[in-house]
C-alpha positions as CSV (number, residue, x, y, z in Angstrom):
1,X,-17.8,-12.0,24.6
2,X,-15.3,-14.2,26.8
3,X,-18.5,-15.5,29.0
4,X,-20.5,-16.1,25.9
5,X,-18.4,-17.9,23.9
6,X,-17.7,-20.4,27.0
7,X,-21.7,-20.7,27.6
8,X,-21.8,-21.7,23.9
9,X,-19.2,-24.2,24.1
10,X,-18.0,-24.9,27.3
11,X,-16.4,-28.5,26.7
12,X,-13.5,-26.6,24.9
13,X,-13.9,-22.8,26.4
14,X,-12.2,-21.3,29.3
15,X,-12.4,-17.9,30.6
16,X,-8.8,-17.0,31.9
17,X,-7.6,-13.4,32.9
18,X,-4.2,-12.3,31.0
19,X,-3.5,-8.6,30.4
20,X,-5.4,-7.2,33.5
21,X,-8.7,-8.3,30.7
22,X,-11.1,-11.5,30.7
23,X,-10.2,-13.4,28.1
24,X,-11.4,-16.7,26.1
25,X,-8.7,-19.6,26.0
26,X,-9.3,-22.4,23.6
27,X,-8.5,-26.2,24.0
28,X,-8.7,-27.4,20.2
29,X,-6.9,-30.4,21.4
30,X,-10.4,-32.2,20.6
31,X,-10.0,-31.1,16.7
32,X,-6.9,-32.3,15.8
33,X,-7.9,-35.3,14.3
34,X,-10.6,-34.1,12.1
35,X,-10.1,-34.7,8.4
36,X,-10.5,-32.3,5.7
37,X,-13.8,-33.1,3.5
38,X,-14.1,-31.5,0.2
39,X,-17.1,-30.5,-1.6
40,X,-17.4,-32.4,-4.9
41,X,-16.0,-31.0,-7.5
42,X,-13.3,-28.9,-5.6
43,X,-9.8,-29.1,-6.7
44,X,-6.8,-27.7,-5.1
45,X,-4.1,-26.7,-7.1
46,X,-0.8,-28.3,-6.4
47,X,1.1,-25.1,-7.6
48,X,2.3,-22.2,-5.6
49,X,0.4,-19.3,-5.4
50,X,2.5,-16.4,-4.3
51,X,0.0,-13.2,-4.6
52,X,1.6,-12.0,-7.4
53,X,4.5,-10.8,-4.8
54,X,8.3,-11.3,-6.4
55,X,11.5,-11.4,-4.1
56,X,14.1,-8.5,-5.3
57,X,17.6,-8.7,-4.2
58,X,18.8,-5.3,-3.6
59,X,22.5,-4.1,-3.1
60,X,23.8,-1.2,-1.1
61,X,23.4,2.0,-3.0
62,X,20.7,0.4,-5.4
63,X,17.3,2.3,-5.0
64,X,13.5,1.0,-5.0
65,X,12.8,1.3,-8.3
C-alpha cells in the first residue's frame, strides 16, 4: 500500500520504515494554505454540537445512575 500510495503521489509521499514495517509518511506541508470552498447553499451552524453527550459531576459514594 506504502509503495502505491508514493507511486500515486510521489511529490508529497515517502516510504519510511518505523515499527520493523514499511510505512507511508506524508508531507502536507504543500496543503496548508488551501482555503475551504463551500458548495452553494451550505451553511455551517455556528452553535455547538455536542452529540447529545452531557458532562455529570459525580461525588465519592454517588453511583452511575
Amino acid at each position: 500500500m506504502a509503495q502505491s500510495l508514493q507511486e500515486q503521489h510521489p511529490d508529497v509521499v515517502k516510504v519510511t520504515r518505523k515499527w520493523n514495517r514499511w510505512q507511508h509518511q506524508v508531507d502536507y506541508r504543500p496543503f496548508k494554505k488551501n482555503k475551504l470552498i463551500l458548495k452553494p447553499g451550505v451553511v455551517i451552524p455556528m452553535s455547538e454540537d455536542n452529540y447529545g453527550m452531557e458532562l455529570k459531576i459525580f461525588t465519592e459514594g454517588q453511583g452511575n445512575d
